[in-house]
N, C-alpha and C positions, 0 to 999 in steps of 0.2 A: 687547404683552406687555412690561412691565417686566423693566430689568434685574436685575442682584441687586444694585445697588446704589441704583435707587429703589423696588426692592420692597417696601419697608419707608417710609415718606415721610421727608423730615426733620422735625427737631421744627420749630414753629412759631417765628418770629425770638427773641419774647419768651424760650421757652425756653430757645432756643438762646444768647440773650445771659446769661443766668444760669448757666448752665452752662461758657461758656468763663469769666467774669469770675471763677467759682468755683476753674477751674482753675488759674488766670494767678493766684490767691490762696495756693496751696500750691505750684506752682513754678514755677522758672524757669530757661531753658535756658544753655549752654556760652555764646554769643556774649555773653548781656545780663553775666553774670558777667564773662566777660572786658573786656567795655568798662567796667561800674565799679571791676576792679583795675587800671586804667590811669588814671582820674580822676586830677586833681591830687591832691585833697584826700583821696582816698583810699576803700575802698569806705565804705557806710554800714551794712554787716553784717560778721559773722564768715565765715569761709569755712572747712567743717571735711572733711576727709578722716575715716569713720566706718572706714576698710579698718586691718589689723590695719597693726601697725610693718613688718614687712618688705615687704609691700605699698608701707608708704606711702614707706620708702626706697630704692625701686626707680622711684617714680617717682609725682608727687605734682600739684593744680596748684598752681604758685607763690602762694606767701601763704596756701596752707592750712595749717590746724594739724592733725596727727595726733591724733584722740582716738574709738578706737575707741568705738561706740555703747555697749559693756556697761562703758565707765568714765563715761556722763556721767551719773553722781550731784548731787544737790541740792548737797554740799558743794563738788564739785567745777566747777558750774557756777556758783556761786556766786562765783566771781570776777570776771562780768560782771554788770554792773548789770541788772536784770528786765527791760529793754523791750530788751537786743540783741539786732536781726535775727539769727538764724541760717541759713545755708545746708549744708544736709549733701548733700553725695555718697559713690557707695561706688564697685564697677568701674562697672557701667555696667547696663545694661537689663537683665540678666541676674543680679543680685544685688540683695535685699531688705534690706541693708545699711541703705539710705538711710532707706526708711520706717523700720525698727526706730529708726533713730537719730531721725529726725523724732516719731514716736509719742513715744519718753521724751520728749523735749523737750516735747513739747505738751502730754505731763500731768502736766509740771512747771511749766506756767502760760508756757513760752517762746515769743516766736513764732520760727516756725523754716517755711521752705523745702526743697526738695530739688531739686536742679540735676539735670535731667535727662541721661542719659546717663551721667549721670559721667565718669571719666577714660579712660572710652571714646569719650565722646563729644566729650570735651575732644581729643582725638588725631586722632579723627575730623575736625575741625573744622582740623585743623592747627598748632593752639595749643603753645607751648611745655610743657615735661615739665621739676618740676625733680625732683633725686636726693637723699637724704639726709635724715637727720634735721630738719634743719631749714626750715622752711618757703618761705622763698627769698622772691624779689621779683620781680614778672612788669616785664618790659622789651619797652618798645615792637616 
């Protein structure tokens, strides 16, 4: 008798490689962010907190920018060149924040990510927290 976890089989490899290579496509977790805000050269995306202002001044990850998802307009996104990587996070597994903010972006023609967890998962992970308006600079 099968458990209830091969009850069901898994998909076959080919599938199964399509489907994570899909997922590793649209996101990506606390640690792999963390380690290219710490590159020399700096990351090679945006890193955007999608949670309201007092959220995000309560406590934020360093080097994100505050920009709630129902302000990223065409005009407004428009200050970065078409092809920057975006990464959005909101709190964390428990708020829709992210994809809302990833959705605009992607049918704005951006490519855009969403960091898993969020700054739930960023805390989780043990990562530094900054406060305030401004987006701060993550330190080894």
């Amino acid at each position: 008798m099968p458990s209830p976890v091969t009850e069901i089989p898994p998909a076959p490899s080919e599938l199964a490689a399509a489907h994570f290579a899909a997922r590793l496509a649209f996101e990506t977790d606390c640690s792999d962010v963390h380690a290219a805000l710490l590159r020399a050269d700096g990351p090679d995306f945006v890193l955007v907190d999608v949670r309201g202002p007092a959220l995000y001044r309560a406590g934020h990850v360093p080097g994100a920018l505050g920009l709630p998802h129902g302000k990223m307009t065409e005009r407004r996104m428009a200050e970065w060149p078409d092809d920057t990587v975006f990464v959005v996070y909101c709190a964390g597994p428990h708020c829709n924040g992210a994809d809302r903010a990833a959705l605009r972006l992607a049918r704005q023609g951006r490519p855009v990510k969403i960091m898993i967890g969020g700054v739930t998962g960023w805390a989780d992970e043990g990562f530094d927290v900054a406060t305030g308006d401004e987006p701060g600079r993550l330190t080894r």
